[in-house]
C-alpha positions in Angstrom: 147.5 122.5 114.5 144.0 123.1 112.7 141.0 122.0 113.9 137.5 120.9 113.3 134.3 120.8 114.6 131.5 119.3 112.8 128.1 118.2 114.0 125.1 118.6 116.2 125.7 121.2 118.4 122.2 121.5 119.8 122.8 125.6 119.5 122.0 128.3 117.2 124.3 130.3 115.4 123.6 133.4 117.5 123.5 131.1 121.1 125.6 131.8 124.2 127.0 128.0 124.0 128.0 128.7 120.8 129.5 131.9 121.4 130.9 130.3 124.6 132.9 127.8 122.3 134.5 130.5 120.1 135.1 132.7 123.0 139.5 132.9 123.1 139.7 130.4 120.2 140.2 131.2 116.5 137.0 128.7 116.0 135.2 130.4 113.1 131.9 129.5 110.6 132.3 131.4 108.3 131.2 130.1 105.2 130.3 131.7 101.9 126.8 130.0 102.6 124.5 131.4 105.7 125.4 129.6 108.9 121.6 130.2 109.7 120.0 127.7 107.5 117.6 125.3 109.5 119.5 121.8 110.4 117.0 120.4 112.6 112.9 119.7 112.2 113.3 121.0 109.1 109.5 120.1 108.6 108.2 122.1 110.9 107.6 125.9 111.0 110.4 126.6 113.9 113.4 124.3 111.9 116.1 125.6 113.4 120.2 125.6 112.6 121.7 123.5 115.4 124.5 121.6 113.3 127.4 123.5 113.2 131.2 123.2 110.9 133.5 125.4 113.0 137.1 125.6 111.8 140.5 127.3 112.9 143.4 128.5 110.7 144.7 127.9 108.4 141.2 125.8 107.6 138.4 127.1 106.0 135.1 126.3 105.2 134.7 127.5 101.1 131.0 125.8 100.9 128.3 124.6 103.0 125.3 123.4 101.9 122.4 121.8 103.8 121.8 117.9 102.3 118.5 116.6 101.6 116.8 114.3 104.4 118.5 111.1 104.9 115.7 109.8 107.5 116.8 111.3 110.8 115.5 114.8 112.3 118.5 116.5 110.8 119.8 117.2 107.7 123.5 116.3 106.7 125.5 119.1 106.0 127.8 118.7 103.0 131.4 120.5 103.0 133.9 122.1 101.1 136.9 122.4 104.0 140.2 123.9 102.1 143.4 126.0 103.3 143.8 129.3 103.4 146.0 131.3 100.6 
């Protein structure tokens, strides 16, 4: 059964929580857009990416873009989830 995994994560891309959550699943995010793109405080000089879209086959995520600010700390993240060929 696919699954997915979208929101705030509060961890990096390159975190051990994150890594712990991938660890013996087939979670993946990948996207064709970097996975490093600041989420959070995006005003501030250390924005960081803490809002994640994590997918498992046959799911993937074809585009992922970072939203403009809505009025909250983070910025939306706006996706393209398809199926695999």
């Amino acid at each position: 059964m696919p699954v997915l995994v979208v929101g705030d994560l509060n961890a990096t891309p390159w975190s051990h929580g994150l890594q712990l959550l991938r660890d013996g699943t087939t979670l993946d995010n990948r996207s064709p857009d970097p996975s490093w793109t600041p989420t959070w405080n995006v005003a501030i000089a250390f924005a960081i990416p803490i809002d994640h879209a994590l997918v498992t086959p046959p799911l993937v995520v074809a585009r992922r873009q970072i939203g403009p600010d809505v009025g909250s700390d983070h910025r939306p993240q706006l996706l393209d989830i398809g199926w695999q060929e």
